[in-house]
N, C-alpha and C positions, 0 to 999 in steps of 0.2 A: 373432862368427860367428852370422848369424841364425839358422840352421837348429840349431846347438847351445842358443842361448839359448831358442827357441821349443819345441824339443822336449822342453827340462828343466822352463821353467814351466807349458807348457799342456799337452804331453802325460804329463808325468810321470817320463819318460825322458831319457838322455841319447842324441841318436840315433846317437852314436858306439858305444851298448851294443847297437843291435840290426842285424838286415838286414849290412848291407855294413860294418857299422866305421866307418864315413865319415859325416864333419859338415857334407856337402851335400846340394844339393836333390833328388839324386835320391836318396840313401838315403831321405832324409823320404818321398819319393813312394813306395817300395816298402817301408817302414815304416811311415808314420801315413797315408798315403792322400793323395787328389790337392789336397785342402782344403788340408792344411799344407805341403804341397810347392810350391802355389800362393804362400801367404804368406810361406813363406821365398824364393822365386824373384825375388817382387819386391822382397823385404829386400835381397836380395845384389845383386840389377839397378841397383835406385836408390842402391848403396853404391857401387859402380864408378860412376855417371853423378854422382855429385855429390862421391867426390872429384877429377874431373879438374875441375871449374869450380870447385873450391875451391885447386885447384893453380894454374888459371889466373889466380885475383885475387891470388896470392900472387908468384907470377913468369914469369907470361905461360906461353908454347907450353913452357918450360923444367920449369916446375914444374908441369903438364899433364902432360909426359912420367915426370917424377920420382914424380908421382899415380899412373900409370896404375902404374906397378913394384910401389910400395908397395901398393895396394891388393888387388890380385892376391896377392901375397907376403901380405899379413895375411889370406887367406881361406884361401890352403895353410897357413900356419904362422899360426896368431892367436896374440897373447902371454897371451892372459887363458885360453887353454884349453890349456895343455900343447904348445903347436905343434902341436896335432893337429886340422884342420881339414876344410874342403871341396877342390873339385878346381879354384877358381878360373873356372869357364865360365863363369858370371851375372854376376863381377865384370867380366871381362873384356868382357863383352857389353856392359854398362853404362858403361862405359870408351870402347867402341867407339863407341858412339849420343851421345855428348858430345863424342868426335873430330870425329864424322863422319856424321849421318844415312846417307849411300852408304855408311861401311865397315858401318855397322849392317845393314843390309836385305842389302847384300850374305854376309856373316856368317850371315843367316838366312838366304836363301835357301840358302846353301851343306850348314847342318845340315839343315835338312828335308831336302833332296837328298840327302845321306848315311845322314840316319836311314832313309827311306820304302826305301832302295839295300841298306842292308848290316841293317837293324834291328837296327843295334847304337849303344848312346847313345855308346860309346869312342871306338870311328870316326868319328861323326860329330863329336866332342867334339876329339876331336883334330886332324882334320879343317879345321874353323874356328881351331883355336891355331898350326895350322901355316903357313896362309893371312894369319891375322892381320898377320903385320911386313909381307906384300907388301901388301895394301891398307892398311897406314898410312903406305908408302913414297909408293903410289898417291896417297892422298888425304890426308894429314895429315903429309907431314914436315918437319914447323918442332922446332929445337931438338933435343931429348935424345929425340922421341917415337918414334922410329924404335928408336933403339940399346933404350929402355926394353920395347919393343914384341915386339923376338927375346928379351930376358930373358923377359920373365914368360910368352911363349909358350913357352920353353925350360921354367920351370919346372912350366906346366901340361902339357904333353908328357910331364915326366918324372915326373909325378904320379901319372902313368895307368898305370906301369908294372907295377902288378899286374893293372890289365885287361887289359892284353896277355898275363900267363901264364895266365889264363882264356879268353881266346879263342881260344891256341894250342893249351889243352887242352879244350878245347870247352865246356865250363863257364857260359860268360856268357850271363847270360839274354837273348834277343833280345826286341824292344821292335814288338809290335802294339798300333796303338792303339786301334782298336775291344776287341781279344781283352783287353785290359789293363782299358780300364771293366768289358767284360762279366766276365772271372776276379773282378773286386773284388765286382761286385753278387752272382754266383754266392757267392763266399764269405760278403758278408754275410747271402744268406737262409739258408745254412746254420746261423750261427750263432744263427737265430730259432728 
């Protein structure tokens, strides 16, 4: 899990110990700032996009789909950190752009469109995992990648389920993205 491995050696922390609980990249973003949120984003990005073409030299569209499960599933539950992981989106996303440039772009388009809509990262997080099996029906169903495609959106869906009782109870912090650099700089001159 990069976002756990990165925030134990270089920030000192385990980022599962602060912020949200959570060994992904947006705890890291509203825990260590946009630097390491960054670096874990594309740890977990290029972890999904390389293992589906390590799936694929192994057994074609077959083990592409069996890739895309496993990797998803090792970012929710990693076995070297207690099962306690990230929420699977970056994987997934990575996954997506080795499928499919179109499910990629499309996937993005759809989170910006949800974030900028609801300013909630869940929503739109979810949003895209829900979407995910029908653009891989769309555009990549050869083999297992289809049936592997509702699993790991399944599990990233059901990951989310504590943001959902934060948003029902009003709780979850909405996501500006000017307001979010400017809070960070505000709070750094603070601290000078």
């Amino acid at each position: 899990s990069p976002a756990i491995l990165i925030s134990t050696r270089v920030c000192g922390q385990d980022v599962r110990q602060v912020g949200r609980k959570s060994g992904g990249t947006y705890n890291m973003l509203i825990s260590y700032g946009p630097k390491m949120a960054a670096i874990s984003a594309v740890c977990e990005f290029l972890l999904g996009y390389a293992a589906i073409w390590v799936g694929r030299i192994i057994w074609e569209t077959n083990g592409a789909g069996l890739a895309l499960f496993f990797v998803v599933f090792g970012n929710l539950f990693p076995a070297f950190h207690k099962l306690s992981g990230g929420k699977g989106i970056l994987t997934m996303l990575g996954s997506a752009a080795a499928l499919s440039p179109v499910i990629f772009l499309l996937m993005m388009f759809v989170f910006v469109l949800s974030l900028v809509a609801s300013k909630l990262v869940t929503f739109a997080s979810v949003a895209i995992a829900g979407l995910f099996p029908i653009f891989v029906k769309a555009f990549a169903n050869d083999g297992l990648q289809l049936a592997m495609a509702v699993f790991a959106a399944g599990f990233i869906i059901w990951a989310h389920r504590h943001n959902y009782r934060r948003v029902q109870e009003g709780k979850e912090e909405k996501f500006y993205f000017g307001d979010y650099f400017k809070k960070k700089a505000e709070a750094e001159d603070d601290d000078k």
